[in-house]
Steps between C-alpha positions, in 0.01 A plus 500: 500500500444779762091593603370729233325824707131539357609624146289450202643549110331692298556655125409879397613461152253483159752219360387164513893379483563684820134344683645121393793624694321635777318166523788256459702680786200470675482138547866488452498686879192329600304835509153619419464709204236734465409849355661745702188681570368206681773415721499482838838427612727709649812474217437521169774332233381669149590477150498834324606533149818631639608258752419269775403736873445417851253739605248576839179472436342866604109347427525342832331747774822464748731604220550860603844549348599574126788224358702541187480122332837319538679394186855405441662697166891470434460671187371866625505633865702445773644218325559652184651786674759254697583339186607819294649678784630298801681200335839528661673218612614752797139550655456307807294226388771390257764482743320315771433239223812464394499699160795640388723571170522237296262240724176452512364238734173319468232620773232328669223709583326311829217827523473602158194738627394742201869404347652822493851432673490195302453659190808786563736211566397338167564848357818442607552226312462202777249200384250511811253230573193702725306298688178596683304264700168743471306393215368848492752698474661237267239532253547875479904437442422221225276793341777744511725297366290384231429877393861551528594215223293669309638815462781434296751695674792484731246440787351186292896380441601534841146272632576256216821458598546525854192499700329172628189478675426226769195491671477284861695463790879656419618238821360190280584683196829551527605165600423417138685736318787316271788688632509684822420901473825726583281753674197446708306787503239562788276827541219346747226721592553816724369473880241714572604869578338879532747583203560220277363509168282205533204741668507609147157406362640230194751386794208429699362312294782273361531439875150391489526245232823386632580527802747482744806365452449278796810228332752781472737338714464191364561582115815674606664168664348360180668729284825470692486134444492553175623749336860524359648806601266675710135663625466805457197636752323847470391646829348825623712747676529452852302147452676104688671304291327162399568239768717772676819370277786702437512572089893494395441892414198756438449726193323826698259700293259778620246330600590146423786260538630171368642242731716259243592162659804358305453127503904444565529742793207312700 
């Protein structure tokens, strides 16, 4: 399990259901718990009666800036907003997977992050095991997931159906899978850059809890080892390729592109 940052869990809500879950992911992550008001760690993982949040925490004197808590929703927001308007089998994501009419492959999301391209191509009708090796960021896409099953809708249907979560290492994970994944997806985290998003204040701080994506390299010669058609790898405009290899062809986007490695034409 990676190093936890100093994070503490905490619980805002009047329900004593939601404290006992506040408390059992507490030692389930091997984390204090405490009232918020008395913390004095940096991150904050909270309960509300809505959801599950990563937050800062502005009591500390050297927290200067204002953060909007981090929570992952596929049932409103940008999600929600993906789901009902941008599930077409002719967006880029879709092709660089491997979607197309009348096939659907089965996905495995190395990065699963906050979930979201994971959740479009299970939209799409692909059965998509995430995996995220943060225990952080995992516990807010368990969360999401669970508040997804519960709304009875075509959200709940399509995480029922199609979406798996896996939390660890995705190059021991997916050695263990029963049958190999067609796709290999891979979105590792952004270098550092004057214009990527990540100097956006919740990207920040996901980079804080996780990391860099020091292994990068080395979960796409995993992937490649075993996936069954091919990796498909998101990278910034402009930015290397992973392990300077030559993909079989790019998908370009605006600021974005996917390098797909076909397994055969390696």
């Amino acid at each position: 399990m990676p190093k936890l940052p100093l994070i503490t869990i905490s619980c805002t809500a009047s329900s004593d259901t939601i404290l006992q879950k506040a408390r059992a992911l507490a030692k389930k992550l091997g984390l204090d718990f405490c009232d918020k008001k008395q913390c004095r760690n940096r991150y904050i993982l909270t309960y509300t009666d809505e959801h599950l949040e990563l937050g800062v925490n502005e009591q500390l004197e050297n927290c200067k800036e204002k953060h909007s808590p981090l929570f992952v929703d596929f049932i409103h927001g940008n999600a929600g907003y993906r789901h009902a308007r941008n599930c077409t089998i002719k967006q880029p994501l879709a092709r660089a997977v491997g979607i197309k009419s009348g096939f659907r492959p089965d996905i495995f999301d190395a990065t699963a992050g906050l979930g979201g391209d994971g959740f479009v191509l299970a939209c799409l009708g692909s059965n998509v095991i995430l995996n995220e090796r943060s225990p952080i960021i995992g516990a807010l896409l368990e969360d999401a997931m669970q508040r997804g099953l519960q709304a009875q809708n075509a959200t709940s249907e399509v995480i029922q159906k199609r979406m798996t979560l896996l939390l660890g290492d995705a190059k021991e994970n997916i050695k263990h899978l029963t049958s190999p994944p067609y796709t290999v997806y891979l979105d590792p985290m952004y270098p550092h850059s004057k214009k990527s998003a990540l100097n956006k204040k919740e990207m920040r701080m996901i980079r804080d809890i996780v990391g860099d994506d020091d292994d990068s390299e080395e979960l796409l010669e995993t992937a490649l080892r075993y996936a069954g058609n091919r990796v498909v790898v998101k990278r910034p405009k402009g930015a290397e390729r992973l392990n300077s290899k030559n993909p079989s062809h790019v998908i370009e986007m605006k600021n974005s592109r996917f390098d797909v490695y076909m397994i055969n034409h390696l």
